[in-house]
C-alpha positions in Angstrom: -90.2 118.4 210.8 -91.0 115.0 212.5 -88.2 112.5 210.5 -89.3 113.4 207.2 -87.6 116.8 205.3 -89.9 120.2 206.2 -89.5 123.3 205.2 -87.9 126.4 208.2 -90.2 128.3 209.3 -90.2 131.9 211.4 -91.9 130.8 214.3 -93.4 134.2 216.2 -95.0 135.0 219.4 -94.3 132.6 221.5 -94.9 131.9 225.3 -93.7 129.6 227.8 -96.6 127.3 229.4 -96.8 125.1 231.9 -98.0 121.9 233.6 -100.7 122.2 236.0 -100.2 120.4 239.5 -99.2 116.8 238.6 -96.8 117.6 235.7 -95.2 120.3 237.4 -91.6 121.5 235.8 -92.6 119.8 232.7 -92.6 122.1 229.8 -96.1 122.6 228.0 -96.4 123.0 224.1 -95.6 126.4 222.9 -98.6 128.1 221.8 -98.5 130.8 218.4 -100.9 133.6 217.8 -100.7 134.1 213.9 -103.6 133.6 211.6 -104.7 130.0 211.0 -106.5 129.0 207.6 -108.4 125.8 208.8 -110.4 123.1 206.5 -113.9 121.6 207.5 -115.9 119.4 206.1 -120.1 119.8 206.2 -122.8 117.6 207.1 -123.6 118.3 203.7 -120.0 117.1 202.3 -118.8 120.8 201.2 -115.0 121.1 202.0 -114.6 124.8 203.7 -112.0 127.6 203.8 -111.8 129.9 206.8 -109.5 131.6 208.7 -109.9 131.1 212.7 -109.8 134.8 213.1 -113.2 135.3 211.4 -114.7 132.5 211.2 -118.3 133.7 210.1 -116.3 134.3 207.0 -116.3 131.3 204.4 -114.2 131.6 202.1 -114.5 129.0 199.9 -116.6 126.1 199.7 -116.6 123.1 197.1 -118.4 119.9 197.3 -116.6 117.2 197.8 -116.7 113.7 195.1 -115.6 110.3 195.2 -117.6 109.2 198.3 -119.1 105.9 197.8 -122.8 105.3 197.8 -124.2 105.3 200.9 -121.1 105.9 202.9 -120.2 109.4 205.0 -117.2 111.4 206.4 -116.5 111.5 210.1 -112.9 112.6 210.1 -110.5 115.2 208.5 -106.5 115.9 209.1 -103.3 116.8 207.3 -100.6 114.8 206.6 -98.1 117.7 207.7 -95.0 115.9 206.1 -96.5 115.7 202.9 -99.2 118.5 203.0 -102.1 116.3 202.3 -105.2 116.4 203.6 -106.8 113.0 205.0 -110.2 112.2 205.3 -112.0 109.2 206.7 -115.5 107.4 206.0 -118.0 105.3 208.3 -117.1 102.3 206.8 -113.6 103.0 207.1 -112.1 103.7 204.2 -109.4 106.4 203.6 -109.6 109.2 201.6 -106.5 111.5 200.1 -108.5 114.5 199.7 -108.5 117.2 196.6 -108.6 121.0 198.3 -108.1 122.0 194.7 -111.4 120.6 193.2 -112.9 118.3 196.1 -112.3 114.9 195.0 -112.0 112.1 197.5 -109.5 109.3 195.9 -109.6 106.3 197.9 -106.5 104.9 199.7 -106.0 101.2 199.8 -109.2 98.9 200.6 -110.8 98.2 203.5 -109.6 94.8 204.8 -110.6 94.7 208.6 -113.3 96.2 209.8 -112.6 98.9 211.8 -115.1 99.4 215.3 -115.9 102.9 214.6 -119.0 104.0 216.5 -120.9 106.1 213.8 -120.4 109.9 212.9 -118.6 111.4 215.9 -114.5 109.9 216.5 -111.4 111.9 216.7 -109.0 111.6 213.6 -105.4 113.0 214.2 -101.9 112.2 212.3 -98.9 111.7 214.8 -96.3 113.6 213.5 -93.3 112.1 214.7 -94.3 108.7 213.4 -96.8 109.3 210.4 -99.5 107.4 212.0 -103.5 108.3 212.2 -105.0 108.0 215.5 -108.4 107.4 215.7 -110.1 107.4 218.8 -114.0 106.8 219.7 -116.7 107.8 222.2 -117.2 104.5 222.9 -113.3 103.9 224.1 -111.8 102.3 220.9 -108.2 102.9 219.9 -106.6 102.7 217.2 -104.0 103.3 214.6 -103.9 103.9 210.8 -101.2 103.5 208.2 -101.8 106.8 205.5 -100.0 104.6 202.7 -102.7 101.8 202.9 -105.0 102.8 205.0 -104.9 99.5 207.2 -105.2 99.5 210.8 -101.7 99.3 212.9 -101.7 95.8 214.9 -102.0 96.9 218.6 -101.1 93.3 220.2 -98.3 91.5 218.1 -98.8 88.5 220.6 -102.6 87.6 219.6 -103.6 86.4 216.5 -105.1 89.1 213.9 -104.8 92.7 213.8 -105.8 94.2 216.9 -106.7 98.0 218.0 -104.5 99.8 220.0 -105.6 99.3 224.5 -109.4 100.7 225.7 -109.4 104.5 226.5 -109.8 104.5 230.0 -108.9 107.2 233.1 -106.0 106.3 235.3 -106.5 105.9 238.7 -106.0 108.9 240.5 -107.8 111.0 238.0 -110.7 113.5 238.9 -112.5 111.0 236.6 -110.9 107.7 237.3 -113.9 105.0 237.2 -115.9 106.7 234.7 -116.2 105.8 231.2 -114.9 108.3 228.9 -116.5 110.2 225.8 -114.0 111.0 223.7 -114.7 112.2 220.6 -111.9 114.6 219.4 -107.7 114.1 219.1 -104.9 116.1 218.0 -101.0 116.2 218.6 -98.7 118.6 219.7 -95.3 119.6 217.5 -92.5 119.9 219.9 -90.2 122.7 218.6 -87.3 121.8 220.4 -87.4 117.9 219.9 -89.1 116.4 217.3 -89.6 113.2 218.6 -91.9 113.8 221.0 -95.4 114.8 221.0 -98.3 114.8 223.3 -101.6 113.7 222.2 -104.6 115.7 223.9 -108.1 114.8 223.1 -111.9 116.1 224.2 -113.9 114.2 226.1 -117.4 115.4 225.2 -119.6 114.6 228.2 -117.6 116.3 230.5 -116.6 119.2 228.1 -113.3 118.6 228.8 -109.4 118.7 227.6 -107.7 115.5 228.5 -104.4 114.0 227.7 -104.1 110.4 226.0 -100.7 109.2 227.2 -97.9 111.5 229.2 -96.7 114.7 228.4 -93.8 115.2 226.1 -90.6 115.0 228.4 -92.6 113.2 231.4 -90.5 110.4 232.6 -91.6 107.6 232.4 -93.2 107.7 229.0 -96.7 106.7 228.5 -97.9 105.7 224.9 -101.0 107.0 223.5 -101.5 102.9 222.4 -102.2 102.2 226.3 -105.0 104.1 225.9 -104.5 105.8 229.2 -106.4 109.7 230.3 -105.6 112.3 232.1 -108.2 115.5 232.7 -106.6 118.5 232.0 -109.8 121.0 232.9 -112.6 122.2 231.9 -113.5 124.0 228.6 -115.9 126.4 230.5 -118.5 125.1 227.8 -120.6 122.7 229.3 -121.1 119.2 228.0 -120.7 119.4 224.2 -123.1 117.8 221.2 -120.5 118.0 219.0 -117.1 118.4 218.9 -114.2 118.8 215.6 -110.3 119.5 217.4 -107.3 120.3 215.9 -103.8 121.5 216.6 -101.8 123.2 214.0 -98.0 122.4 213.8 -95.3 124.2 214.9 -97.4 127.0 216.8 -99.3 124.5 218.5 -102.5 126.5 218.3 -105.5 124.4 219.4 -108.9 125.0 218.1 -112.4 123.3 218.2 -115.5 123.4 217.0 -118.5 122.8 219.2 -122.4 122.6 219.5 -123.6 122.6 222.9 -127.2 121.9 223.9 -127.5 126.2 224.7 -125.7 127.1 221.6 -126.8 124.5 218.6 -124.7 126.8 216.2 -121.2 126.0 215.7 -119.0 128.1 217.4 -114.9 128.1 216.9 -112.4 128.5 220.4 -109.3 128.4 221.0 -107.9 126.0 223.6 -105.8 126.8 226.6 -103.3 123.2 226.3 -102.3 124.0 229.8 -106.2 124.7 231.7 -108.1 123.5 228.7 -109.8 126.6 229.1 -111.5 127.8 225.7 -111.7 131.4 224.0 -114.8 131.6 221.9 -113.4 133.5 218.3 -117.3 133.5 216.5 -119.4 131.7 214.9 -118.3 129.1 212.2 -120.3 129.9 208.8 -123.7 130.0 209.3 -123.6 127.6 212.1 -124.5 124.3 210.6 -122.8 121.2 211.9 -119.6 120.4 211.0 -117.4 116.7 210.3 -114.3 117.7 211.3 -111.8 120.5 211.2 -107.5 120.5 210.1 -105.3 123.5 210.1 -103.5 123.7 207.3 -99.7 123.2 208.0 
């Protein structure tokens, strides 16, 4: 896995996708079918089991200790090179977090603030550099190191530790001149190269897939740093009130979780990476809101 030591794995049910018009002959990420056992986290701060083929189906649920007074989770992952799950706070501090008994422990101190925009951002580890991305409805970018939990200088040549560029679409874009909503990120696993990755992310408003960056194997490169979208399509949902997206590594199986302004209930979907079409798969719990979602590795 991504230049750290992971395990083989049996990789099943596999089909070749591709790029819509614009990336055409590019390879997409291979998408798997098998069962996924995702994590999410409550508005009420209870860590949740399910597996993304029954979703109405908790099967555990612990609350979750070590959150400082006054603070809240917007963001969960997994560390897939170590097997940790990641959570992050509104004041932005990290979390190493427990699935055993649900305790947060904190992870380094928070130094520089970091412009997060309140409860809604998207929270994704890079795999093929071990970095967090962390993303914003209001267009912040920005990068976090899981050892300390400081923010990644995006701008060696000012002074201080600067974010990552402003998310913005690229000219030519269906939505080129608008400002974006993003509030969900995740990255791909490339099977064949594992050095390369493509970051997709959900813009809310438009209830839409977009890509932050190029797609893997797109010449030239584009860095997710620049900050630079590209629609993919539509979910088919509508504009979304809330959104948690992850992709699961090495099957590259996209999910999110979503309240829309008809459905208030959170529903689970899985995510055509090539259309950005979504598959509704049920009803997540009872329904209630949820922080975030990671598939465990």
């Amino acid at each position: 896995m991504p230049l750290f030591c992971r395990k083989q794995r049996l990789l099943v049910g596999f089909a070749a996708l591709w790029m819509l018009a614009g990336c055409a002959g590019l390879a997409q990420p291979q998408a798997g079918t098998g069962p996924e056992m995702v994590y999410a986290i409550s508005g009420s701060h209870e860590l949740l089991r399910l597996e993304a083929a029954q979703p109405s189906r908790v099967i555990e649920r612990k609350p979750l200790t070590g959150l400082a007074p006054g603070d809240a989770l917007i963001g969960i992952d997994f560390r897939v090179a170590r097997g940790v799950l990641y959570a992050l706070s509104r004041s932005g501090q990290l979390y190493r977090v427990d699935r055993a008994n649900g305790v947060l422990s904190p992870v380094g101190a928070v130094t520089v603030a970091l412009p997060l925009d309140g409860a809604v951002i998207g929270f994704d580890f890079n795999p093929t550099v071990d970095r967090i991305r962390v993303v914003t409805p209001s267009g912040h970018n920005l990068r976090l190191h899981p050892d300390t939990g400081a923010m990644v200088d995006g701008d060696a040549t000012r002074d201080g530790v600067q974010p990552d560029g402003a998310l913005r679409y690229v000219v030519g874009d269906v939505n080129f001149g608008s400002a974006p909503d993003i509030a969900g990120a995740a990255y791909t696993y490339n099977t064949r190269d594992e050095t390369i990755t493509t970051n997709y992310a959900i813009d809310r408003a438009r209830g839409a897939l977009v890509m932050q960056g190029s797609l893997e194997g797109a010449v030239p490169v584009v860095s997710p740093n620049t900050g630079q979208l590209r629609t993919v399509g539509a979910l088919g949902l509508g504009a979304l009130t809330d959104v948690a997206f992850d992709i699961s590594d090495v099957a590259n199986t996209a999910l999110i979780a979503v309240r829309t302004a008809s459905e208030p209930r959170t529903r689970l979907h899985r995510v055509d990476l090539s259309t950005g079409r979504a598959t509704d798969l049920g009803q997540v719990g009872d329904g209630s809101a949820l922080i975030g979602v990671a598939i465990e590795p």
